[in-house]
C-alpha positions as CSV (number, residue, x, y, z in Angstrom):
1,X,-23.0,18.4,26.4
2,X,-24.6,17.2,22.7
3,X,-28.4,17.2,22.4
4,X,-28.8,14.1,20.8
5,X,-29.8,15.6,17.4
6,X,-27.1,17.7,17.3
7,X,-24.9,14.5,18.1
8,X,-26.6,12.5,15.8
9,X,-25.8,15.0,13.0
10,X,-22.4,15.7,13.9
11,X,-21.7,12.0,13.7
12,X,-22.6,11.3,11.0
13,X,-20.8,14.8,9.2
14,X,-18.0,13.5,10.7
15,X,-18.0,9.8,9.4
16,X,-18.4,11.2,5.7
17,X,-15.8,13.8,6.5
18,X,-13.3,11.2,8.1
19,X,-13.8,8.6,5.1
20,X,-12.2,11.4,2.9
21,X,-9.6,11.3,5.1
22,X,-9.3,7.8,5.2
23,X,-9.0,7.9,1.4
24,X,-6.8,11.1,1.2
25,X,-4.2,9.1,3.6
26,X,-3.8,6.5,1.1
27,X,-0.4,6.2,1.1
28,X,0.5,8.2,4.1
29,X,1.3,5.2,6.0
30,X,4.5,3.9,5.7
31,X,4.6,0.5,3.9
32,X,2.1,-1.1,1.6
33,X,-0.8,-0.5,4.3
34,X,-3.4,2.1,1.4
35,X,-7.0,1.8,2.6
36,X,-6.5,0.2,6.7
37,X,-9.5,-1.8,5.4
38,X,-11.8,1.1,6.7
39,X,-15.6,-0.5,7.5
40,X,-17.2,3.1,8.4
41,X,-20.1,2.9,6.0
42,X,-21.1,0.0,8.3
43,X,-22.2,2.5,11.5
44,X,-24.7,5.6,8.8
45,X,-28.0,5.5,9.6
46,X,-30.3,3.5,7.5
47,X,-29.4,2.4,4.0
48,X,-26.4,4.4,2.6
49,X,-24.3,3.7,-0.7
50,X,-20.7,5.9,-0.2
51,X,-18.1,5.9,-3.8
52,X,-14.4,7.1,-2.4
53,X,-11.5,8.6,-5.1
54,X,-8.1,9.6,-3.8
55,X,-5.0,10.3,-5.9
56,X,-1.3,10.3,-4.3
57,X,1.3,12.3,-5.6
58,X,4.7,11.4,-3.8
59,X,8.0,12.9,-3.8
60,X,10.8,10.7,-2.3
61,X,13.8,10.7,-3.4
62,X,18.0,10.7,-2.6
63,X,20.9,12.6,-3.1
64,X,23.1,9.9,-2.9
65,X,24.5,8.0,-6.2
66,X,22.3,10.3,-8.4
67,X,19.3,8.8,-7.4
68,X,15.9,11.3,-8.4
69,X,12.9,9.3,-8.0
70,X,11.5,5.7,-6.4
71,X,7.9,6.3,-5.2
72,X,5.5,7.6,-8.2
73,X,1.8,8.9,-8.4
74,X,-1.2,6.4,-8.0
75,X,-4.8,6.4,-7.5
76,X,-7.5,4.6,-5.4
77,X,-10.6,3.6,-5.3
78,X,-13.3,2.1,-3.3
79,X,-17.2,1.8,-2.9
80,X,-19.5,0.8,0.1
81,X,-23.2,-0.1,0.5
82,X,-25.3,-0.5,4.1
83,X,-28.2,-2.1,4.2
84,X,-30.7,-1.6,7.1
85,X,-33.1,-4.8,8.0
86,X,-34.6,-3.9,10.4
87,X,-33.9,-1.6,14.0
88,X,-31.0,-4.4,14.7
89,X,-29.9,-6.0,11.5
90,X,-28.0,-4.6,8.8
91,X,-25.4,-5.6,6.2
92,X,-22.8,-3.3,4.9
93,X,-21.1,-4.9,1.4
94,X,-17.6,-3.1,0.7
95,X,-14.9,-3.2,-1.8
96,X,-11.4,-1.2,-1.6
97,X,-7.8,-1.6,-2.2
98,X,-6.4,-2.3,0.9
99,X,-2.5,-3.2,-0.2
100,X,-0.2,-1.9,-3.0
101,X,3.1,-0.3,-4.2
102,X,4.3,1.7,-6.7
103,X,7.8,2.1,-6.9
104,X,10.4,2.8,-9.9
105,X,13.9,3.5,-9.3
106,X,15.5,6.0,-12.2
107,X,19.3,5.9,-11.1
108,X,21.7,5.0,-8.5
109,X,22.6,0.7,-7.3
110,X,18.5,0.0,-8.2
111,X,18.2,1.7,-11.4
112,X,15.7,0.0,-13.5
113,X,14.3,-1.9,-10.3
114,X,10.8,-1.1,-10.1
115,X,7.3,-2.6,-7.9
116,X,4.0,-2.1,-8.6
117,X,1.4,-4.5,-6.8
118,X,-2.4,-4.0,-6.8
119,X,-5.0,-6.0,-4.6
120,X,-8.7,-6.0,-4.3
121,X,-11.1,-6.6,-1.8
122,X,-14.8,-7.3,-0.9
123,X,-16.1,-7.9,2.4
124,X,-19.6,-8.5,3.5
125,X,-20.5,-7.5,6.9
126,X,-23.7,-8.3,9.0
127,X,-24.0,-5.9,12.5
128,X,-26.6,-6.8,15.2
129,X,-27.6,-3.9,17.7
130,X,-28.6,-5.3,20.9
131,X,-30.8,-2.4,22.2
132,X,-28.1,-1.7,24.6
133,X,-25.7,0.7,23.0
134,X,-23.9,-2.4,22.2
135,X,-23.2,-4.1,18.9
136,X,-21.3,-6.9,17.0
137,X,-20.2,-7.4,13.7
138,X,-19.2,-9.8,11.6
139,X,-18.3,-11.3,8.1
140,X,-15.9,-12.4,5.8
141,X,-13.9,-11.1,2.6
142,X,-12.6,-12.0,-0.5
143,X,-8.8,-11.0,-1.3
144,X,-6.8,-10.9,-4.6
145,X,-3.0,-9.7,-5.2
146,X,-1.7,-8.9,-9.0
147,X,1.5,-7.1,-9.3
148,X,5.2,-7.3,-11.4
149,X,8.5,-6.9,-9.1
150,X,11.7,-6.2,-11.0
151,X,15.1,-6.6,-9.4
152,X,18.5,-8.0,-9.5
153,X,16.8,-11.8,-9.5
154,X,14.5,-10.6,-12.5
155,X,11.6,-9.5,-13.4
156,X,8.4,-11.8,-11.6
157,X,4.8,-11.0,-13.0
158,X,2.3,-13.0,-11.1
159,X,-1.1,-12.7,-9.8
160,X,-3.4,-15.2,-6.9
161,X,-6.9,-16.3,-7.2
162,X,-9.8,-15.1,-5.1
163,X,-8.5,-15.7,-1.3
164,X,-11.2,-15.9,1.4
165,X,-10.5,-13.9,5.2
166,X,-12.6,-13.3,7.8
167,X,-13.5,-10.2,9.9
168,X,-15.3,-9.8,13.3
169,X,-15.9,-6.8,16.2
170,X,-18.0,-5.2,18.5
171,X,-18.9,-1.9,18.8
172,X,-20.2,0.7,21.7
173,X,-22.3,3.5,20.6
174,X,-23.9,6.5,22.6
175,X,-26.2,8.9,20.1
176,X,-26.4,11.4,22.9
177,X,-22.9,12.1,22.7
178,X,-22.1,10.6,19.6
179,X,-20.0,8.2,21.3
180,X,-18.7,5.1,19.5
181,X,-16.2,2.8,19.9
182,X,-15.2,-0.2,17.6
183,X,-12.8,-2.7,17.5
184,X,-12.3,-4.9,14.5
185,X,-10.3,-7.9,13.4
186,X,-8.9,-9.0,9.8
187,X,-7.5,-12.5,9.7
188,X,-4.5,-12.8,7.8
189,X,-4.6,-14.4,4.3
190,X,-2.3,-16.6,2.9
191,X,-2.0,-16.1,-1.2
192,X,-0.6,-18.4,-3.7
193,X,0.9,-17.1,-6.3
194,X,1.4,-18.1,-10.2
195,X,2.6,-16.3,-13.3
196,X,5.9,-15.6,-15.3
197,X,9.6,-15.3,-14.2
198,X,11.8,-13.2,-16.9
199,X,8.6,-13.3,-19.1
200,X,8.7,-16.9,-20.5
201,X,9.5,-18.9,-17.5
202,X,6.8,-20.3,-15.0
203,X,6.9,-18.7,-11.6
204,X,5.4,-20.4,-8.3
205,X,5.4,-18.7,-5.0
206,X,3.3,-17.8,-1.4
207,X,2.6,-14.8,0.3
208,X,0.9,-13.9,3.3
209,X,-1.0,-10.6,3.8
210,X,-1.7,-9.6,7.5
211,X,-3.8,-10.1,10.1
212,X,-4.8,-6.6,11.3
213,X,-6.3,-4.9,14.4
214,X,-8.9,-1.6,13.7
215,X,-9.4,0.6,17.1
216,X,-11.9,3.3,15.9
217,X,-13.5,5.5,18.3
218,X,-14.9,8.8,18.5
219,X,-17.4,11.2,20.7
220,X,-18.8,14.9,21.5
221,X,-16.9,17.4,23.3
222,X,-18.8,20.2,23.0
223,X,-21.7,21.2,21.1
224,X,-21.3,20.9,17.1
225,X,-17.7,19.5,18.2
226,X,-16.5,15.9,17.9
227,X,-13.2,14.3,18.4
228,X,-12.4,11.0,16.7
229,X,-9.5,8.9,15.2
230,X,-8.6,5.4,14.9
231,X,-5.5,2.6,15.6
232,X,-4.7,0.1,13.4
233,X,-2.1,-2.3,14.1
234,X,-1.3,-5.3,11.4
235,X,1.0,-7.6,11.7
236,X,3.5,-7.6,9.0
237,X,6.7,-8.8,11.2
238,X,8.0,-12.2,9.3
239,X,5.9,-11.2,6.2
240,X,7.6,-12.4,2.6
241,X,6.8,-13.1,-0.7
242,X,8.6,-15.9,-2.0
243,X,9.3,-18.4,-5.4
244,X,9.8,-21.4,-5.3
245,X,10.4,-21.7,-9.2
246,X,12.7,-19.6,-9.1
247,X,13.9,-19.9,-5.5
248,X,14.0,-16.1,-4.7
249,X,12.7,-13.8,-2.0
250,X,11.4,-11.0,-3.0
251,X,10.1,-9.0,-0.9
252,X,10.2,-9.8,3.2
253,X,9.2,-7.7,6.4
254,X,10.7,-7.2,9.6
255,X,8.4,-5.1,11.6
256,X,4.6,-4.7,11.8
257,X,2.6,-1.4,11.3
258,X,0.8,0.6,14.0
259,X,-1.2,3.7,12.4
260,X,-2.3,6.2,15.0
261,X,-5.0,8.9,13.7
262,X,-6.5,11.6,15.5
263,X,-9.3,14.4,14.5
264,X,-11.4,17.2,15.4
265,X,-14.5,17.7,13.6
266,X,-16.7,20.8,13.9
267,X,-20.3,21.5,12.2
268,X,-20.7,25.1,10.9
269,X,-24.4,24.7,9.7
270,X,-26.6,22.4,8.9
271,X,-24.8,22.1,5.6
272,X,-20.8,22.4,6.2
273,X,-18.8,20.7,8.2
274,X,-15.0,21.2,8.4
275,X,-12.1,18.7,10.2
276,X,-8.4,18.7,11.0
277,X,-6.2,15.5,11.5
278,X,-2.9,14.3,12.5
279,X,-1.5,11.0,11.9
280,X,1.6,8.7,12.5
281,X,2.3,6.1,11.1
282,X,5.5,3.9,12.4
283,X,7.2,0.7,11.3
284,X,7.1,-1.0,7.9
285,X,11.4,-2.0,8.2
286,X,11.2,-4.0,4.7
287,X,14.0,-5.6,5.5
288,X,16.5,-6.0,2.1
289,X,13.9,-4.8,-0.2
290,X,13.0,-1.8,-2.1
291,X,9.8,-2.3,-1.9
292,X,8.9,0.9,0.3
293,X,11.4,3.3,0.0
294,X,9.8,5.4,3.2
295,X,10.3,5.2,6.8
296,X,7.9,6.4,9.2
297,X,5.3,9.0,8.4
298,X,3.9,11.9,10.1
299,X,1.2,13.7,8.6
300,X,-1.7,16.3,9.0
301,X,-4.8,16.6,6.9
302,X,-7.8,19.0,6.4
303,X,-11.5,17.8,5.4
304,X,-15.0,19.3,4.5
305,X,-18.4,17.6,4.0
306,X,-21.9,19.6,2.4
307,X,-25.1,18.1,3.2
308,X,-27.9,18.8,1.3
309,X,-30.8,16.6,1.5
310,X,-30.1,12.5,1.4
311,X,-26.4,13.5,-0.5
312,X,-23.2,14.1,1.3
313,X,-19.9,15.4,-1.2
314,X,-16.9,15.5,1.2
315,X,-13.3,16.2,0.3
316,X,-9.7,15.7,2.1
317,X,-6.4,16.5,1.3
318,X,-3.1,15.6,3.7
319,X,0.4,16.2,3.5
320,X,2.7,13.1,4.8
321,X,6.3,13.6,5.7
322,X,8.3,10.1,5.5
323,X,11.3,9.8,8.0
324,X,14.4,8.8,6.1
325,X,15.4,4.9,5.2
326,X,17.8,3.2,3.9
327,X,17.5,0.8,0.7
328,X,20.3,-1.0,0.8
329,X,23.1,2.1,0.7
330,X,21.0,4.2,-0.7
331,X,19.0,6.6,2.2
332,X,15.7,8.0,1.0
333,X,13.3,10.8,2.4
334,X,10.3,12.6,1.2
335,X,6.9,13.6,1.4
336,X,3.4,12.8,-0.5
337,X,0.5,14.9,-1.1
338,X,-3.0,13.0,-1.5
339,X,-6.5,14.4,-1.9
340,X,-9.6,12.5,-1.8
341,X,-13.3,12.7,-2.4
342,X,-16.4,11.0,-0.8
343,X,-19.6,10.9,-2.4
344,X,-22.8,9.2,-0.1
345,X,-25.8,8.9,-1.0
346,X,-28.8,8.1,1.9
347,X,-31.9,6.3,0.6
């Protein structure tokens, strides 16, 4: 059993470990799911400011019609800040990038086809402790998609304002154990979309992003151990992006996501920590577009975190291995390589 310092510590090594992770398996899910909207800066102990980096490199390609290359390298990044009140009431204020694409097909039936779509978002957060080991949490966010889709109905450049989502959960913690369970919800957000079609012709469209389902748990299982990992199910089945002007569909969904993680965290000292995790992700059909030339994903990472003092420098780095898809007749299969770094700052 943990003695509640020890526990203590080792959960919060463990959060700064796992939000490297989190950031390093950007883009080891299958689909456009990057960041699964990750609110971990939320549970550190007083106020806390965290910056996250992760760059992707992927390698999924076919051998069919001469095709080399769809997915290509990206990076990420995403900032939080906590706020402590008082013993109940704190305020965590967070900004990632929790949807996008990068895809460019070189040869084969898609050849000069290509996706890339960004999106931003900041959420605000306010959690009340109830004394009781229990908590809830809740807030609301603002969303924004940009992006440019090339395909055989043209090339669509277009961009939506500032959306507005909301988020709510409740959470269980033990500190003598460092237990913790939380369960959050993401409404869905429904985006309307304006730019260029062909690059001198208006272009009017919708699309909705998902509602989503965060399970993240995590507690001690022997002394300076800790097992966590995390569930995240969003709800992309019947998801499309469509024009009216022109009357196209772009990109559509037939499936949602579930994204399993699982970890083991172990404190060495009172400096290092080290972790291990294995993830799955399944889902993500896309339906007739080439949006995400990946099927499921199955991947394993490796993390460590150095304390010293109020600063916490962890780093991540996971191998993904995509199951083979089809995009239209064209099967692809690869893998992706992604490291990340956390940097948190206690104050």
């Amino acid at each position: 059993m943990l003695k509640k310092s020890q526990g203590g510590d080792m959960k919060k090594q463990t959060l700064t470990i796992a939000a490297a992770l989190t950031v390093a398996a950007t883009s080891a899910h299958a689909g456009i799911d990057r960041s699964g909207q990750d609110i971990g800066v939320l549970f550190e102990e007083g106020n806390y400011f965290q910056f996250g980096f992760a760059n992707v490199d992927p390698d999924i390609t076919s051998e069919s019609f001469g095709v080399t290359q769809s997915a290509v390298p990206f990076s990420t990044f995403s900032f939080g800040y906590k706020h402590q009140f008082n013993d109940n009431l704190s305020f965590a204020l967070i900004w990632d990038q929790p949807y996008g694409a990068d895809v460019q097909y070189i040869d084969g039936p898609a050849a000069g086809g290509f996706a890339f779509i960004d999106s931003q978002q900041l959420t605000g957060i306010l959690r009340y402790e109830m004394g009781n080991g229990f908590s809830v949490h809740g807030g609301a966010f603002l969303q924004k998609l940009s992006g440019q889709i090339a395909s055989a109905s043209g090339l669509l450049n277009a961009q939506s304002g500032n959306e507005l989502g909301g988020v709510v959960g409740v959470a269980y913690e033990k500190p003598e154990i460092a237990l913790r369970v939380a369960l959050t919800y993401f409404t869905g957000i429904d985006h309307t979309l304006t730019g260029t079609h062909n690059v001198i012709n208006p272009a009017e469209g919708t699309v909705r992003m998902p509602e989503a389902f965060n399970l993240d748990f995590q507690t001690g299982i022997a002394q300076n151990t800790l097992l966590f990992g995390s569930v995240r199910h969003a709800k992309y089945d019947g998801i499309s992006l469509d024009t009216t002007v022109p009357a196209v569909n772009w990109v559509n969904f037939v499936d949602d996501v579930t994204t399993y993680e699982l970890g083991v965290g172990r404190k060495l000292n009172d400096n290092w920590s080290v972790a291990l995790t294995l993830g799955y992700s399944g889902g993500a059909d896309t339906g007739t577009t080439f949006l995400a030339p990946a099927g499921s994903a199955t991947s394993v990472g490796l993390g460590a975190s150095y304390t010293t003092g109020d600063i916490k420098i962890s780093g991540g780095v996971r191998y993904t291995q995509f199951a083979e898809k089809s995009v239209g007749p064209v099967p692809f299969e690869g893998s992706a390589l992604s490291a990340g770094l956390s940097v948190g700052i206690a104050f």
